[in-house]
N, C-alpha and C positions, 0 to 999 in steps of 0.2 A: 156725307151731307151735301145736298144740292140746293144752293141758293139763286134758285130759280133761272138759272144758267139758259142761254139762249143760241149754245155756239154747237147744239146736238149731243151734250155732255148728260142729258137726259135720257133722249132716248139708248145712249152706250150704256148710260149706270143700269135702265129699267132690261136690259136683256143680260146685267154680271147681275142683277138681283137674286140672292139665293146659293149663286156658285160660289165654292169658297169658304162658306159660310159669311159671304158679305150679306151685309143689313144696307140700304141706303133710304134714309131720312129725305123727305122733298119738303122744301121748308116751302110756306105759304105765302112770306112776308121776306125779303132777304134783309136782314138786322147784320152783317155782316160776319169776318170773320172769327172774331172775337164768342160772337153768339153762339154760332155754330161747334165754335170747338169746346164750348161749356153745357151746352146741351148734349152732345154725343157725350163726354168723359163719363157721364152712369151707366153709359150702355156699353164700355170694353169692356174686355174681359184680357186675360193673362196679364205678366208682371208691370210692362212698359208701355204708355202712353205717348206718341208723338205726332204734334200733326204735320200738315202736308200740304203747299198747298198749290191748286190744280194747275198754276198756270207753267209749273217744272223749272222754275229758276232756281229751284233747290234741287237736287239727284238721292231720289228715294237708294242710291248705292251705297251713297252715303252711314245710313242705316249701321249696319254691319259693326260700322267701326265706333259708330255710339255706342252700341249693345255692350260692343267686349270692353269696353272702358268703363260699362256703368257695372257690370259682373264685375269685373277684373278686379276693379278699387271696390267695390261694395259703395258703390254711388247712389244719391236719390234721383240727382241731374244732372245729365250732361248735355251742356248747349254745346251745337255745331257754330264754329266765330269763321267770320265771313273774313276777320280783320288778319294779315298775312305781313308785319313790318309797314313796310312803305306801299304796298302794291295799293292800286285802286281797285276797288272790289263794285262801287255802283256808279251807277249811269249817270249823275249826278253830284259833284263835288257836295252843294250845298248840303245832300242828302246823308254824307258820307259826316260831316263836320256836325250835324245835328244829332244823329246816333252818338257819334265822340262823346257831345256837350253829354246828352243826357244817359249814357254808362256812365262819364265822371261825377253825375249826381248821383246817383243810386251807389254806386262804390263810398261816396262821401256819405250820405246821409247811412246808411247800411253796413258800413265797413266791411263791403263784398272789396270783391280784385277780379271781376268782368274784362272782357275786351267785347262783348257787342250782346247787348242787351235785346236790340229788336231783333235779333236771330229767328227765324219761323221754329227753326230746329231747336228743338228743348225735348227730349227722352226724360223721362220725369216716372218714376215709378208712382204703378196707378193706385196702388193702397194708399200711399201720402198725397197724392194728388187731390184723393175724396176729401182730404180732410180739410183742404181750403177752400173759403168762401168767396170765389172768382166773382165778379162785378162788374167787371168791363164789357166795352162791346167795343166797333172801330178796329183798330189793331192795337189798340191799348191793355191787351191781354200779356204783348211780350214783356211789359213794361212791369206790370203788375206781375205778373210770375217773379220773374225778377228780383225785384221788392222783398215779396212775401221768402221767397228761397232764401234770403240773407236774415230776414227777419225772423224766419223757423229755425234757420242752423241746419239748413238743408247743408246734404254734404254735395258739391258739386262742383265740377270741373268743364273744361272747353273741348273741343277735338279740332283741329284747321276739317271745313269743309268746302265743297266746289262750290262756285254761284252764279249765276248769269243773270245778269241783272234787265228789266226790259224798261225801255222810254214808256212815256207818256203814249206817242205814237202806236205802241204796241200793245197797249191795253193795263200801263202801269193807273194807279187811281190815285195812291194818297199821294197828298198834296205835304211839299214840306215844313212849312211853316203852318199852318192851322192843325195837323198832327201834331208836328212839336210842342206847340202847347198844351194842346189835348194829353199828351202824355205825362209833361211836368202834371198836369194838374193832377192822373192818376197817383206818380211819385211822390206828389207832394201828401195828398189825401192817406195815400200807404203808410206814410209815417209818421201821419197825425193818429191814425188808428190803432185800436186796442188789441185787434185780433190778427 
């Protein structure tokens, strides 16, 4: 999915077009990531769905070790946790302490046992994945997965993965306090609802 990228991500995706069996999607309007990764989930195909996203502060290596954990235990999700003890994993304390706050809402209101909710990394089998009514746009998707995983009795587990987190300077976007409440408000809406 190409959300109208302007750094030559275009013309690299319009020539792997085909190869592979990659499909890419050029979206018209960029609605963000959220949209993107709700609009692609009808078009995969095989067991496990996860996204990815371009700017590599996640390591597509990672991979591997989702897969044999979600086989291994007979999982529906396995989120990749950025969260490692004590270490500092973003670029930004503030950022780091807002994630905290809102995994220990979704664990309370949910009675999941999360260590990092806004994770990109969620391996989520794609037959259960159809079956939810995703809603979001923003990054208010990881939130909402989240939610709904505790709320279905999805069977899911963590895996420690790598992270590199980038500044502001380098092309980071969301902002942390008007996210943060964009998300509670998802979390909140999740478990006011029926479905």
């Amino acid at each position: 999915m190409d959300n109208l990228s302007t750094d030559g991500t275009r013309d690299l995706l319009s020539k792997l077009e085909g190869k592979y069996g990659l499909k890419v999607i050029y979206q018209k309007v960029n609605k963000g990531k959220s949209h993107s990764v709700r609009e692609a989930i009808p078009l995969c195909s095989g067991d496990f769905v996860i996204p990815q996203d371009g700017d590599l502060e996640y390591d597509p290596n990672d991979f591997s070790r989702l897969i044999e954990k979600a086989i291994d235990e007979r999982l529906d999700a396995v989120l990749g946790t950025r969260v490692k003890g004590a270490t500092r994993y973003h670029a930004y304390r503030i950022n780091e302490v807002g994630i905290a706050m809102l995994t220990k809402i979704i664990n309370w209101l949910f009675g999941a046992d999360y260590s990092d909710v806004a994770t990109c990394y969620k391996l989520m089998r794609r037959e259960k994945l159809l079956q939810l009514d995703l809603v979001s746009n923003g990054f208010n998707l990881d939130f909402e997965l989240c939610a709904k995983f505790a709320k279905h009795h999805w069977r899911v587990a963590e895996v420690d993965i790598s992270y590199q987190a980038r500044t502001f300077s380098e092309g980071r976007k969301m902002r942390p306090i008007s996210a943060g409440l964009s998300a509670l408000g998802i979390i909140l809406n999740e478990k006011m609802s029926r479905k």
